[in-house]
C-alpha positions in Angstrom: 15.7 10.0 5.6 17.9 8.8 8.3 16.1 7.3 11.6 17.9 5.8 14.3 17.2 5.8 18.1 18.7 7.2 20.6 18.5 6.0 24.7 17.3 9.4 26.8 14.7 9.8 29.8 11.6 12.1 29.2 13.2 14.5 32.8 16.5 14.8 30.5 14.3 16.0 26.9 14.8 20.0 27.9 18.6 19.0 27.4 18.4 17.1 23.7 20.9 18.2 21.1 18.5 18.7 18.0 16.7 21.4 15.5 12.8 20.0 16.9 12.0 18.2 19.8 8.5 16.4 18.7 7.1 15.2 22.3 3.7 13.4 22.1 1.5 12.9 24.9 -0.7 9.8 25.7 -3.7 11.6 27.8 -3.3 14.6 29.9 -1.1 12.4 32.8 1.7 12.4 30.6 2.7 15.8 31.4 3.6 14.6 34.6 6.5 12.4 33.0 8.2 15.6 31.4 10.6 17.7 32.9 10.0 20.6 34.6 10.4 22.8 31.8 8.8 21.3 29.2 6.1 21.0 31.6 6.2 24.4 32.2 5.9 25.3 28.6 2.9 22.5 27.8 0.6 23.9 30.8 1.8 27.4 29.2 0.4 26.5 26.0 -3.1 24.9 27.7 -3.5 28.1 29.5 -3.7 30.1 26.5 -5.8 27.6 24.7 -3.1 27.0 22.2 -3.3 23.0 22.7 -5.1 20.6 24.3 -5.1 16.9 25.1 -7.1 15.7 21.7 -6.2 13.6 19.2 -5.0 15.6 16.1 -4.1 18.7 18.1 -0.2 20.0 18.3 1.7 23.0 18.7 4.7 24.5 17.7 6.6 26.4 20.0 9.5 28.4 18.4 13.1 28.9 20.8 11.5 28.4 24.1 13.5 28.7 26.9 15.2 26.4 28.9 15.2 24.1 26.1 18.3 23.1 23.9 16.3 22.8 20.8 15.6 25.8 18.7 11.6 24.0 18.2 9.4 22.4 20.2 6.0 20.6 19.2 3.6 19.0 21.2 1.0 16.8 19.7 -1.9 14.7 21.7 -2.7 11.4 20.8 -5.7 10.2 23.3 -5.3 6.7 22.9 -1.8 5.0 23.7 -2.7 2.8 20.4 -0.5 2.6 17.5 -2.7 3.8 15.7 -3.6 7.4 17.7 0.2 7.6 18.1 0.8 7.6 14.0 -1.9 10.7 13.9 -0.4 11.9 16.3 3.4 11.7 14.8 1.8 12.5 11.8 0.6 15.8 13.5 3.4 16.6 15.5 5.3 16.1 12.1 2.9 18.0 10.2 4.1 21.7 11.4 7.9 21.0 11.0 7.4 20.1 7.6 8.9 22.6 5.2 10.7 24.7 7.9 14.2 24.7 8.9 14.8 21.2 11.2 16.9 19.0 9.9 16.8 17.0 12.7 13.8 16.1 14.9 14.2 13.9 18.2 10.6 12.3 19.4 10.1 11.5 22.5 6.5 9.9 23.8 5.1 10.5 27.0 2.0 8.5 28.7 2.6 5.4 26.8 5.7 3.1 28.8 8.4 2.8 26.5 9.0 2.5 23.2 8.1 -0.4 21.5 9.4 -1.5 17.8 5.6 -1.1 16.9 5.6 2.4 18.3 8.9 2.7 15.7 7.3 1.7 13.0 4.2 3.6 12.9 6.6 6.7 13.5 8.3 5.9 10.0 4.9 5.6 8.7 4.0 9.0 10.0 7.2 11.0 8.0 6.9 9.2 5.0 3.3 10.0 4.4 3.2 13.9 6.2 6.5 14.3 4.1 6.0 12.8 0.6 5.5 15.1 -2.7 4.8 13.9 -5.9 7.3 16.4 -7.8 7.9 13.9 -11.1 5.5 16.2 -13.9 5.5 19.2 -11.7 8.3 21.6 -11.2 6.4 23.9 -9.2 5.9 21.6 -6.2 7.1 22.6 -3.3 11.3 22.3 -2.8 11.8 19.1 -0.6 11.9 20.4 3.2 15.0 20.1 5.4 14.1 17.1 7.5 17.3 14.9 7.0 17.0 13.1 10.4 14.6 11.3 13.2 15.4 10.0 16.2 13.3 8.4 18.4 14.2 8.3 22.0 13.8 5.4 24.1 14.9 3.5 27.3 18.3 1.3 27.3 15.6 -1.8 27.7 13.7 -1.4 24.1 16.6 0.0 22.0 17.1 -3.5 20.2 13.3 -3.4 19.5 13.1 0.4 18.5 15.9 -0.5 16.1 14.1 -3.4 14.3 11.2 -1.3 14.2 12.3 1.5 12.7 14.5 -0.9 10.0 10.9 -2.6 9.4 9.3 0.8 8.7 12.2 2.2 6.5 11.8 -0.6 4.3 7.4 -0.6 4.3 7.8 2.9 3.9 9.4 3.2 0.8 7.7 0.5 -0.8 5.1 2.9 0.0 6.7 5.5 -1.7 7.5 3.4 -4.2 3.7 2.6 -5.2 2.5 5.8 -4.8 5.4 7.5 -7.5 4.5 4.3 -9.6 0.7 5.3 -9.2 0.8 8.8 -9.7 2.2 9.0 -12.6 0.1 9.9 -15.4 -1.1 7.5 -18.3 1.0 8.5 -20.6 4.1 8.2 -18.4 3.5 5.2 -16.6 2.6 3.0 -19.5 3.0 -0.7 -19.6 6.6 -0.7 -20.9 7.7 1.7 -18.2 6.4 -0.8 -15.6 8.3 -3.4 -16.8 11.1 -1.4 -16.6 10.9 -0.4 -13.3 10.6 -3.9 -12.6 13.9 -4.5 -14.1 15.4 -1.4 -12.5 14.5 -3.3 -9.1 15.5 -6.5 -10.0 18.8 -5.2 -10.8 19.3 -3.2 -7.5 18.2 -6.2 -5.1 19.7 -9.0 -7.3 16.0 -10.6 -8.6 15.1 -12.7 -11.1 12.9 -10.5 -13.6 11.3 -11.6 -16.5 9.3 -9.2 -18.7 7.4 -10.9 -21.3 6.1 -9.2 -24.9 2.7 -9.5 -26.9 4.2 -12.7 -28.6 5.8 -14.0 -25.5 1.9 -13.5 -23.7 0.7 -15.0 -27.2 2.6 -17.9 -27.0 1.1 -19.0 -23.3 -1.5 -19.1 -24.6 -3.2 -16.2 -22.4 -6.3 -15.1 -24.4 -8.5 -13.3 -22.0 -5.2 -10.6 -21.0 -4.8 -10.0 -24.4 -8.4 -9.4 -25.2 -8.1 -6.3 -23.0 -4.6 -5.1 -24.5 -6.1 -5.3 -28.0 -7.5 -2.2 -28.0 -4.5 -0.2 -27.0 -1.9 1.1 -29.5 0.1 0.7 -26.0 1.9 -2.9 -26.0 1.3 -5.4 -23.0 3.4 -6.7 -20.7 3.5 -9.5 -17.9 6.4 -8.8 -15.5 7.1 -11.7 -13.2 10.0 -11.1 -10.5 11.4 -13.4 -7.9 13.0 -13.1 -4.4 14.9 -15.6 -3.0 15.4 -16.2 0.1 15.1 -19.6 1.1 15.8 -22.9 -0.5 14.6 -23.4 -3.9 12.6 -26.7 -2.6 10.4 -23.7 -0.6 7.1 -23.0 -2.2 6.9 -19.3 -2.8 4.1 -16.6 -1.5 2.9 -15.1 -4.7 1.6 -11.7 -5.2 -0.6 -10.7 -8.4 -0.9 -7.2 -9.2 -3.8 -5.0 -11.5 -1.8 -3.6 -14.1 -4.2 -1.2 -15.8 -2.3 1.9 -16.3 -5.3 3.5 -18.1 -8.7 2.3 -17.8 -11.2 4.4 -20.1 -13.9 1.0 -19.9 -13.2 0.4 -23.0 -16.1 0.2 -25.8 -18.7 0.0 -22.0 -16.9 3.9 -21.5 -16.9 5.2 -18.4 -18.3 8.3 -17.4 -16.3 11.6 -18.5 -16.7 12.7 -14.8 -13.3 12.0 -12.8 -12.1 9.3 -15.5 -8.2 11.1 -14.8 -8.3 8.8 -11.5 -8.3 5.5 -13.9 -4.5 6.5 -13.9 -4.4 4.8 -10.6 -5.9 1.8 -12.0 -2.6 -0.2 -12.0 -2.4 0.2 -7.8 -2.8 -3.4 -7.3 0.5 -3.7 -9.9 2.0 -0.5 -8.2 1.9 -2.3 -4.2 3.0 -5.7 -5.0 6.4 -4.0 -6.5 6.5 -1.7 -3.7 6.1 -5.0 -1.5 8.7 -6.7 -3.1 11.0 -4.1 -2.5 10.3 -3.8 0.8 10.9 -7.5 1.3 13.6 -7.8 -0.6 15.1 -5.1 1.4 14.3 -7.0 4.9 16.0 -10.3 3.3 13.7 -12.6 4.9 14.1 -16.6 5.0 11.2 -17.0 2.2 10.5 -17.3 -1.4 8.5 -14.5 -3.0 7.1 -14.2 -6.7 5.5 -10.8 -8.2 3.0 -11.0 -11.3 1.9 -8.2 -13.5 -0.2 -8.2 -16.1 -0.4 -4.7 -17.2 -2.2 -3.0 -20.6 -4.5 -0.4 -20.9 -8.2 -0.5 -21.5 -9.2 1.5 -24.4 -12.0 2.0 -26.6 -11.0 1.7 -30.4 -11.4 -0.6 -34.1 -9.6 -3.9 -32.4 -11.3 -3.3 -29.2 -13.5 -6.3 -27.6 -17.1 -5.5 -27.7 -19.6 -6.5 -25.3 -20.6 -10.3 -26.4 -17.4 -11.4 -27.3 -16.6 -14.3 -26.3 -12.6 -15.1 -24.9 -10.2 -18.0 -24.4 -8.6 -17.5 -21.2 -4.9 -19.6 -20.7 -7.0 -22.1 -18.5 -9.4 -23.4 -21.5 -12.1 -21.5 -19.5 -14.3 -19.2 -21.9 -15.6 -16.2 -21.0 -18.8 -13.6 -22.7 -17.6 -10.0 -21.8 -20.6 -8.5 -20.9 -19.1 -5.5 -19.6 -15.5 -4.5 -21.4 -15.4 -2.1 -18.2 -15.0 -5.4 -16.0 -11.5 -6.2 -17.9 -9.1 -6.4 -14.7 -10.6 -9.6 -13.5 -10.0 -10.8 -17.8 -6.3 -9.9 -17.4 -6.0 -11.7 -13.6 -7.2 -14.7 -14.4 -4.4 -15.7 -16.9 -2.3 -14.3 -14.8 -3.8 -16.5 -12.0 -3.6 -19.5 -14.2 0.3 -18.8 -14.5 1.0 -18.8 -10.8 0.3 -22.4 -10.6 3.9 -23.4 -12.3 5.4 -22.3 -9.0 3.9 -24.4 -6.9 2.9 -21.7 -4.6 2.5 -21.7 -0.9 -0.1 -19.2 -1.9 -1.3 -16.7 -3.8 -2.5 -13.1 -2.7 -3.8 -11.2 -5.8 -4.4 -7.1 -5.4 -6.4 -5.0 -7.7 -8.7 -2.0 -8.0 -11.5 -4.3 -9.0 -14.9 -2.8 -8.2 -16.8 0.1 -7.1 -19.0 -2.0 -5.4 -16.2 -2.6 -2.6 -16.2 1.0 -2.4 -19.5 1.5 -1.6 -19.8 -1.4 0.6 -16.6 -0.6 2.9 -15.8 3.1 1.9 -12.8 4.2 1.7 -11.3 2.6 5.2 -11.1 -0.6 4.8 -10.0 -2.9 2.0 -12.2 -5.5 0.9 -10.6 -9.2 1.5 -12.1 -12.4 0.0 -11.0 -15.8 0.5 -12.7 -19.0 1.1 -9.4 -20.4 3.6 -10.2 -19.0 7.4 -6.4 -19.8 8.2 -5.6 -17.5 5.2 -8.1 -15.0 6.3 -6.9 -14.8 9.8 -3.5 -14.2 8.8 -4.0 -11.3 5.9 -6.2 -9.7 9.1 -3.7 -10.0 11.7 -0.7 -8.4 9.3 -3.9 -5.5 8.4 -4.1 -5.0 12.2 -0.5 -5.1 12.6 0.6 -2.4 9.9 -2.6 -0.2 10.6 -3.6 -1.0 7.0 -7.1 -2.1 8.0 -9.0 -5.0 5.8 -12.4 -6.5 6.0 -13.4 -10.2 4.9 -16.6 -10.4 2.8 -18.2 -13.5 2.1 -18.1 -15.9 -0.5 -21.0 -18.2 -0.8 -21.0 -20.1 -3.6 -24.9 -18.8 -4.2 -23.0 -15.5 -5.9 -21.7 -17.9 -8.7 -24.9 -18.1 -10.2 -25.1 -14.5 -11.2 -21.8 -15.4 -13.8 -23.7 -18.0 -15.7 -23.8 -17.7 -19.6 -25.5 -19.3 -22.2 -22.6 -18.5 -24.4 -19.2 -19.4 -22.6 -18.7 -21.3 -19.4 -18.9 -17.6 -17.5 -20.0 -14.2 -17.8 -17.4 -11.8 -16.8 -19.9 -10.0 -14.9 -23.6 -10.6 -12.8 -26.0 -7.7 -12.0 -25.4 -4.5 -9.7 -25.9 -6.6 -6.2 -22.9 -7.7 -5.0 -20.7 -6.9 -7.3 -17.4 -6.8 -5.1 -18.0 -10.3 -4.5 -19.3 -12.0 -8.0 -15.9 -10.2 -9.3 -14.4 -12.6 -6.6 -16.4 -15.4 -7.7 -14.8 -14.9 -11.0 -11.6 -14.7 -10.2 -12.0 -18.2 -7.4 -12.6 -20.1 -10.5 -9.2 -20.0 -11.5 -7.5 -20.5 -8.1 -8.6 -24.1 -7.5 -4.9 -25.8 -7.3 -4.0 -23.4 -4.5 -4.9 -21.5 -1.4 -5.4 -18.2 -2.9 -7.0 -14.7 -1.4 -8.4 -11.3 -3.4 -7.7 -7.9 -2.1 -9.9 -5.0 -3.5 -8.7 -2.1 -3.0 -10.5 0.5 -5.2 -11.6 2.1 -2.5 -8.3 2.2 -0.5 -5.4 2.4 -3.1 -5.7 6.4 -3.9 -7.4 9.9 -2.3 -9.8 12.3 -4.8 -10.4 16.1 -4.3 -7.6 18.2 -2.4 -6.0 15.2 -1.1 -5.8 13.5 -4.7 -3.1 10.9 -5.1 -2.3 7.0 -4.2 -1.9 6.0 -0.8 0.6 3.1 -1.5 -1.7 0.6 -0.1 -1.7 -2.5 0.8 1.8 -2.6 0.6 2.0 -2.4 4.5 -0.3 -5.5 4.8 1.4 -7.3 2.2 4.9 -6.9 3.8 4.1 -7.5 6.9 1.8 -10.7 5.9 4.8 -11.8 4.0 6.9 -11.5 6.7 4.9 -13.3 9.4 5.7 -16.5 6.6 9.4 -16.5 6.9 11.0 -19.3 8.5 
């Protein structure tokens, strides 16, 4: 998809060269900022109760006249926020989609000019209205015509429209490129392919990616990851890949990713019911590679470092069994209580490898619990970290990419629900709290550097109609990493 922006006044819009003029209106003064005959047309439209000035609400209006384009669609947005204007791009968006334009010009009324956060969410907008997931379906619908989208603006905000819409290009398909990564079924996305992916990456950005074998994992020593692979006829893999972009004296941002690409629960089975979704297990694994393309498209001044464990979880004869009692590659041993709480077993080895590079910090992702789901739904992700600075930061980049987090605490009172008479931890405590004891866990190895835990099993895909991954938090991620460049 091609986006660019293009300087043009909202009197002039009737007179844009373009298959769709996509005009969004902040509040019902906007219309007052149109031209007179796209003015014409909107009151047109009100009078016959075929729009109205609510978020979510847009019309298509087919060869109107007085207008050079063959389409025009007008979507409400209430709010002037970022946020109303992406559902309202989304909208707007939403009923070219499939159809004939090949290009679409947007223009927004109501809200001052265009702003490069304005571009951004617009990007947003078309990637998600417009993706398919086609890769084990050949009867999904034929990709529609939409080639190009220009936003118009003022002469004053072109330089920022253009760095916005750059920024969202590259967020958006590390978006894309997590939610292909997630969708893919078990059997296709296995451990192997994700390390080749990773090397497929590497090799078009010019990283440094390492993908380490069962030995390789054996010989660091990394006993708790390969407790969980064990039981799979599958072989493991940790993938680490770096960016550089700084001098090599910078301490990197490191990102950990959940590589489950099946997650059955392992001999503590799951429940029959909706166990297909455990495909999407590896979503922490899928966003940090998505992230790292997105950066490593952007070419910031920083240093950045990708980690994935990956395996799957299955039951079977060389499975671990509830009791067992694991080495992980800190000397910490762990009693698995629960086999189904095995991605915190294969992040904390891979937490315990992060500290060779010195890291600036570490951010690790994963669909860890259902208990963050039920405590925050499917809205927000669930954020943990003991470092306010850290806290602030990861919130400010969820505000800013509208890829909204929540911080939940983590009192060191939750630590005693991990005690164990047999190891020096349990790998799980009882039903209360569970998003945040599977934090606890995971802060015990993370004491050499400032570290925070995103949980996103509530965020990282959709069930029912709208089944599939979101590609989340790979807008948070990017833009947290890039608020650290120098």
């Amino acid at each position: 998809m091609d986006f660019r922006q293009h300087t043009a006044s909202l009197d002039t819009l009737a007179s844009v060269a373009c298959d769709a003029l996509l005009v969004v209106l902040a509040g019902e003064k906007a219309e007052r900022t149109l031209d007179a005959t796209l003015a014409r047309l909107l009151a047109d439209a009100v009078a016959h109760g075929d729009f109205e000035f609510k978020r979510g609400k847009a019309v298509l209006l087919h060869r109107p006249a007085g207008v050079k384009a063959a389409r025009v669609v007008f979507a409400a947005c209430g709010a002037a926020t970022p946020k109303s204007l992406k559902a309202a791009f989304a909208a707007g968006v939403g009923q070219l989609k499939g159809g004939g334009s090949r290009h679409v010009a947007v223009a927004v009324g109501g809200a001052g000019d265009a702003s490069a956060e304005l571009a951004e969410a617009l990007v947003a907008a078309v990637g998600e209205t417009t993706y398919v997931y086609r890769h084990t379906k050949p009867s999904a619908p034929a990709a529609g015509a939409l080639e190009r989208v220009t936003l118009l603006c003022g002469k004053a905000a072109a330089k920022a429209v253009t760095q916005g819409l750059a920024r969202g290009q590259a967020v958006a398909a590390g978006v894309t490129l997590a939610r292909e990564l997630a969708n893919r079924p078990g059997n296709h996305c296995t451990p192997t392919y994700l390390g080749e992916q990773a090397k497929k990456l590497g090799k078009e950005y010019g990283l440094k990616v390492e993908v380490l074998d069962r030995k390789a994992i054996e010989k660091l020593g990394m006993g708790s990851f390969l407790a969980v692979a064990q039981g799979s006829a599958e072989p493991p893999r940790f993938i680490v890949a770096q960016y550089h972009g700084a001098a090599k004296t910078q301490a990197p941002i490191v990102l950990v990713g959940k590589g489950i690409t099946f997650d059955t629960g392992g001999i503590s089975i799951k429940p029959a019911a909706e166990m297909d979704e455990m495909k999407f297990d590896m979503g922490g694994a899928a966003s940090v590679l998505g992230t790292l393309r997105a950066v490593a498209e952007l070419k910031p001044k920083l240093n950045l470092v990708v980690i994935v464990p990956t395996c799957e979880n299955m039951p079977g004869g060389r499975a671990i069994k509830p009791g067992d009692v694991v080495k992980s590659m800190s000397g910490q041993t762990i009693e698995i209580l629960n086999t189904d709480a095995e991605g915190r077993l294969i992040l904390c080895d891979a937490l315990t490898y992060a500290e060779r590079f010195k890291p600036a910090c570490v951010i690790d992702v994963a669909t860890l619990t259902g208990a963050c789901v039920i405590a925050l739904g499917h809205h927000h992700t669930g954020l943990f970290t003991a470092d306010d600075a850290l806290a602030a930061q990861l919130l400010a980049a969820s505000t800013a990419s509208l890829d909204p987090a929540w911080r939940m605490p983590l009192d060191e009172e939750y630590e005693e629900a991990l005690k164990s008479n047999f190891a020096d931890m349990g790998n799980v405590g009882g039903r209360a709290g569970g998003a945040i004891t599977a934090a606890m866990f995971l802060r015990k190895f993370t004491g050499k550097y400032r570290w925070a835990h995103l949980d996103i099993a509530g965020t990282a895909w959709k069930s029912g109609a709208a089944k599939g991954a979101t590609g989340r938090p790979v807008p948070l991620l990017t833009h947290f990493v890039l608020s650290q460049a120098s």
